[in-house]
N, C-alpha and C positions, 0 to 999 in steps of 0.2 A: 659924534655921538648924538649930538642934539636931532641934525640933519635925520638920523635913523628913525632916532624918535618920535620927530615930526610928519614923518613918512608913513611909520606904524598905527600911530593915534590918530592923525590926523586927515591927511592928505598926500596919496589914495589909501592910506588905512581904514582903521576903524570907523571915525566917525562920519568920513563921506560913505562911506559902503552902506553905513547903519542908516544913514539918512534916506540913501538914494531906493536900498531893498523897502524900508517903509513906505517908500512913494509908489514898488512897483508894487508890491501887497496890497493898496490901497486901490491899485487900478486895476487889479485881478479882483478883488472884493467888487469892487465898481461896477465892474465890468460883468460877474457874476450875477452882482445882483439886477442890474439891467437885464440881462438873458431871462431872469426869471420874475420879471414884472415887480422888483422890488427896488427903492429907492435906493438904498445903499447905506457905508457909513459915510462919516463928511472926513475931509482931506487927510483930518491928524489922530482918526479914528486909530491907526497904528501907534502912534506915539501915546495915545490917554491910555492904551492896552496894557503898553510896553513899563510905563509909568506906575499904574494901579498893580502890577505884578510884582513891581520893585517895593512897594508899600503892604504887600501881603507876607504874613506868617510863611515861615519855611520850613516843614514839616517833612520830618526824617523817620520810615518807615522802622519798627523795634527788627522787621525781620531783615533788613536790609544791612547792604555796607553799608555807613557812613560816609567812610572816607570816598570811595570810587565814587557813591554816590551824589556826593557834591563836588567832586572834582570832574566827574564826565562831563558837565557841560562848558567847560572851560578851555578842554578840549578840543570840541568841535568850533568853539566862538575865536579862540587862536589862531587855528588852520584856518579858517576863510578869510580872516583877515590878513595874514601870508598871503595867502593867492592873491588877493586883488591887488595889495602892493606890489606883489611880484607883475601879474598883467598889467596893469596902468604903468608905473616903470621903466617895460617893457615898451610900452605905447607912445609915454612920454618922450623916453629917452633909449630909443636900442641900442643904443651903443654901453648902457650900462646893463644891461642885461647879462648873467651869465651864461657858461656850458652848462647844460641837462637843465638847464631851471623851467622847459620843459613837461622834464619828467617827476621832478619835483613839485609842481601844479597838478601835476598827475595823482603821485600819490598825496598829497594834503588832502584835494576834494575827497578822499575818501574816509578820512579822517571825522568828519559831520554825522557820516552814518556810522561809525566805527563807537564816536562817542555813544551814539543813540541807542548802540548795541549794547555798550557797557554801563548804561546807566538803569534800562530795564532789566538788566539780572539782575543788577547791586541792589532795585529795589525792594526783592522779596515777592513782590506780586507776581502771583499764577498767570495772570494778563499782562503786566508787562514783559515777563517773557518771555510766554507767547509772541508777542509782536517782537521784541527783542531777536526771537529766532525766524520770524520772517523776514525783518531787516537782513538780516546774517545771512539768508540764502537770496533775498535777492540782490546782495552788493557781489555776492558769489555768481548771480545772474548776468547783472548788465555791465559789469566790468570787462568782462573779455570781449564784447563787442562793441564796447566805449574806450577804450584803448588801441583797439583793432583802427577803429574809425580815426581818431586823432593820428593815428601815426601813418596813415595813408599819406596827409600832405606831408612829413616830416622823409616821405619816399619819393616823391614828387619834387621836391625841392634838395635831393639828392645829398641826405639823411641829415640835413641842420634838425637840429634840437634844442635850440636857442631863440628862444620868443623872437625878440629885437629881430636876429637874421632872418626868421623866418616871415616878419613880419614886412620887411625887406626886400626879400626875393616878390614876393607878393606884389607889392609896389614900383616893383620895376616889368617883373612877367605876366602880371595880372594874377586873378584872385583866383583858387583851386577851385572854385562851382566852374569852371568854365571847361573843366574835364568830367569825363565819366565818373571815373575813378572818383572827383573831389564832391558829384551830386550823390552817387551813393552811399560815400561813409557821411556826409553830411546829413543824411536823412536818417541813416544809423544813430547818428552822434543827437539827432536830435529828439529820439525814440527812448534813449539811452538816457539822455535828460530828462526828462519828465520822467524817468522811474529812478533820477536821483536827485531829484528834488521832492519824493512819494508823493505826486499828485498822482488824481484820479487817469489814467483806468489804474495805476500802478501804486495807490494808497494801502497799501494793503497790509501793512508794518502798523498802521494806525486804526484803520478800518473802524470810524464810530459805531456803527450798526452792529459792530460783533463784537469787539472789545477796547470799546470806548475810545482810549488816547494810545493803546497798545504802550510802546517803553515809557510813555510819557504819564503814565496816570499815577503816577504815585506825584508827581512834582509842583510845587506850586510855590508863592512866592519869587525870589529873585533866581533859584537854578530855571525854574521854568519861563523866567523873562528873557531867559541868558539864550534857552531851545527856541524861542519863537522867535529873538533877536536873530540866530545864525541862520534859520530855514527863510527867513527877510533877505537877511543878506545873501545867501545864496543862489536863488529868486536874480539877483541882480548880476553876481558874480561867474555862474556856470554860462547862461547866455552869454555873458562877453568873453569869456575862453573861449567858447565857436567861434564868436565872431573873429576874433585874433587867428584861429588856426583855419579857418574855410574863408574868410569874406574879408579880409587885408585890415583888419583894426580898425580905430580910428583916428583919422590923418587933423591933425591939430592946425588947421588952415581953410581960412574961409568959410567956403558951403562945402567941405568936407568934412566938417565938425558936426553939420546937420546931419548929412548921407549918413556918417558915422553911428548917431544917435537913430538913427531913424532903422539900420538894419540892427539893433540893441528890440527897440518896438517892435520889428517885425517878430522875434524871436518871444517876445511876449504875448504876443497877440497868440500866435499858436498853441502856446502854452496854454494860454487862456481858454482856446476853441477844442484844443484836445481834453480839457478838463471837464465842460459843457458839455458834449457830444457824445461822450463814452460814457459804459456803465465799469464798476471796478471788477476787476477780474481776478479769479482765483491764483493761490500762491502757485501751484505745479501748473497751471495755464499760464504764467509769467514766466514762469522756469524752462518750460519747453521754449516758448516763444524766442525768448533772447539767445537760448542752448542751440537752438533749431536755425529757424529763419532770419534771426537777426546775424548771426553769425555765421553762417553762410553768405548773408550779404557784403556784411561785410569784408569778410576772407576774398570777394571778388572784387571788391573795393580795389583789396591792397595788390592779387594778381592785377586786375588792370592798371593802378599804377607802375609797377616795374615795369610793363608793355610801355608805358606810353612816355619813358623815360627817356 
């Protein structure tokens, strides 16, 4: 029981997740503000955020629920902390891995937007849920071709759905980018990510220029330390899913402990460039996109995998 606990809280739980998301936040900010001729914030700029939010008033809309109200965001900060215990784990140790826990990563990461929907009804605000309900259509958006993409390699590896094996097969056949199949649901999966983590062009749930924080604007104090604590964590956690299901994890030996870390940054870095580079785009131009040509691509994805079985 301790063991579990230690796992949960600790290591790969909560508190490396929370550490490590604040370091990537920090290099997206960074990074950011380098792009646009600005200094930036300094290293622990996340952590005095994250701190000052915990030390602020917690203020409970009169038209809202209460209760869902403060209980959504505990929600989403749960489930992300599942998943990376679950991928790390898996990484550490496959052989402790189980069946479908997979698919189970699967459905928790959806659980982050899931909370984000449920906290902007409960709060009463006409703006938050407004964005509430663009959250809701676009998790109805990139899911079916972010599930499509993940399970390409899961066809490719001749239906393991077990992190550990899969992680496994990988390491003995090499890593799925080295088929068609594994470069197009990967570019899928990573198109897919950035509209589930709402960054720019796919912010659209929060969209400051039109309404403000969208589900978030009613929240302040520690429920909204709790929202910018799991959108950190997740920053860190959705990248290493890819990496685990396209690009073989990482191998706890040597300089493959760097390589490892190093395609984790690659997956940042883009994140970073595709958030620079674009302008945010409308909710039914999101909706067609991911409805349309994303899912299309991916649907060739998975035909090409069973060909090349």
């Amino acid at each position: 029981m301790l063991k579990l606990l230690f796992y949960f809280l600790i290591f790969p739980g909560f508190l490396f997740t929370a550490l490590v998301g604040m370091l990537a936040s920090w290099v997206d900010r960074k990074v950011t503000a380098r792009v646009q001729w600005r200094v930036g914030p300094p290293l622990l700029q996340p952590l005095y955020d994250f701190v000052k939010l915990l030390g602020k008033e917690t203020i409970v809309p009169e038209a809202g629920a209460k209760f869902t109200f403060l209980l959504s965001p505990l929600f989403g900060l749960a489930a992300v902390t599942i998943v990376s215990t679950l991928l790390w784990l898996a990484t550490i140790s496959p052989g402790v891995s189980f069946v479908g826990d997979l698919i189970v990563v699967i459905y928790l990461l959806a659980i982050p937007s899931i909370s984000a929907i449920l906290g902007g009804f409960a709060s009463g605000n006409p703006l938050a849920s407004l964005g509430a309900s663009r959250e809701m259509k676009m998790v109805l958006a990139y899911e079916l071709p972010f599930i499509l993409a993940i399970f390409t390699p899961v066809i490719r590896a001749h239906g393991i759905i077990k992190l550990g094996d899969l992680l496994q097969y990988q390491w003995s056949n090499g890593i799925f980018l080295n088929s068609w199949s594994g470069v197009i649901a990967f570019i899928v999966a990573i198109i897919s990510m950035q509209a589930k983590l709402t960054l720019v062009p796919f912010d659209i749930p929060e969209a400051e220029t039109e309404i403000i924080a969208g589900p978030y604007i009613e929240y302040s104090g520690i429920p909204l330390a709790i929202y910018k604590l799991t959108r950190w964590m997740m920053l860190f956690v959705v990248p290493i899913f890819i990496v685990i299901a396209f690009m073989g994890g990482i191998i706890f030996e040597g300089w493959h402990i760097l390589w490892g870390i190093l395609k984790y940054i690659l997956l940042l870095v883009i994140i970073i460039l595709v958030k620079n580079t674009n302008p945010r785009i409308r909710i039914d131009q999101a909706i067609r996109f991911f409805w349309g040509p994303m899912t299309i691509l991916a649907a060739m994805g998975v035909v090409l995998a069973f060909l090349e079985i």
